[in-house]
C-alpha positions as CSV (number, residue, x, y, z in Angstrom):
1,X,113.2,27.9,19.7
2,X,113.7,24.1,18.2
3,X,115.4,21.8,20.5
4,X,118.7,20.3,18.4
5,X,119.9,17.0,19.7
6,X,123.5,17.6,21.2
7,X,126.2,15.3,22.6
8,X,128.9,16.2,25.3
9,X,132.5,16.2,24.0
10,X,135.0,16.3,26.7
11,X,138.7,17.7,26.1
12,X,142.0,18.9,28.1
13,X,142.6,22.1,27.1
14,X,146.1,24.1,28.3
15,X,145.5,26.6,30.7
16,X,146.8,29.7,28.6
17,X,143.7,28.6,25.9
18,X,141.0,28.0,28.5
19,X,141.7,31.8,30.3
20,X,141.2,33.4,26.8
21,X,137.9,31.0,26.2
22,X,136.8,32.7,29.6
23,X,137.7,36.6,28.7
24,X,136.0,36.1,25.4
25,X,133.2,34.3,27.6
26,X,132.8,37.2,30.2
27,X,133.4,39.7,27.3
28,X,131.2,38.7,24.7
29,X,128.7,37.8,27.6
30,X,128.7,34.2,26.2
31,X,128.7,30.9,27.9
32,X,132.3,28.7,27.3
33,X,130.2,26.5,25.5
34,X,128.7,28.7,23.1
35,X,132.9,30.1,22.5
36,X,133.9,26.8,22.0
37,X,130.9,25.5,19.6
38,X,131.4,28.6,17.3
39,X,135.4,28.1,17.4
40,X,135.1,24.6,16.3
41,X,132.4,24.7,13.9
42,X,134.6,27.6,12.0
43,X,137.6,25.4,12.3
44,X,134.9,22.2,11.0
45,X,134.4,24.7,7.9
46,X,137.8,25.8,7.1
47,X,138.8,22.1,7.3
48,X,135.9,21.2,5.2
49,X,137.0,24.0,2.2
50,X,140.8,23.2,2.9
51,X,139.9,19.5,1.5
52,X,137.1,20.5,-1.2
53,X,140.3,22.8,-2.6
54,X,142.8,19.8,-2.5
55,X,140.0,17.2,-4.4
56,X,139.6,20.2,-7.0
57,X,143.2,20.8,-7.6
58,X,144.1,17.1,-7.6
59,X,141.2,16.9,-9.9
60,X,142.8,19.2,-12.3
61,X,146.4,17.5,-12.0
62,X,144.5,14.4,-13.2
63,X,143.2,16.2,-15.9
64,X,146.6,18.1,-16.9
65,X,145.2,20.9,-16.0
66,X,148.4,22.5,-14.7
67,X,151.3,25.5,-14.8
68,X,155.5,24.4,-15.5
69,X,157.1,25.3,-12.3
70,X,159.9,26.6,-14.1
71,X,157.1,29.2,-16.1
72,X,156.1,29.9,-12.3
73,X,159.6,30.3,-11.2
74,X,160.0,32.7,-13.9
75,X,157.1,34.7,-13.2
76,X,158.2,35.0,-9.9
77,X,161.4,35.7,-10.5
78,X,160.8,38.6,-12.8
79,X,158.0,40.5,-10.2
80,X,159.7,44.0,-9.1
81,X,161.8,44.0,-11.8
82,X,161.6,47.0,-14.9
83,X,159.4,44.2,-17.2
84,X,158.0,41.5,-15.1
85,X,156.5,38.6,-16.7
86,X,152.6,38.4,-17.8
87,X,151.2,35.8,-15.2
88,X,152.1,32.4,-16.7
89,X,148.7,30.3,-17.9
């Protein structure tokens, strides 16, 4: 197995959080680090995504690239109802 360079990160964590870190521990016959280093690289990758979404979408406000609120509104208004609205483009 290849050794990874690691560093120690230290936090206070509420009580309530650390006793579910320790069921999923003793359930999943993990260590607390190996809970912890999974949650937080899934939360490193949502947060990652979250921000490549926001760049692309200001990207294509920049580039005019948008829908009329008021064409959305309408849209939305008109779901459930006998002739809703095609999706607005």
């Amino acid at each position: 197995m290849a050794q990874t360079d690691t560093k120690v990160l230290t936090a206070h964590i509420p009580l309530p959080l650390a006793e579910k870190v320790d069921q999923l521990a003793a359930r999943l016959e993990r260590s607390r680090g190996w809970i912890v280093k999974q949650a937080l690289s899934a939360w490193i990758d949502q947060e990652e995504e979250r921000s490549r979404l926001t760049r692309e979408a200001l990207a294509d406000v920049d580039a005019a690239r948008v829908i009329d609120h008021q064409a959305v509104q309408a849209w939305a208004d008109s779901l459930g109802t006998p002739q809703p609205l095609p999706v607005p483009r």
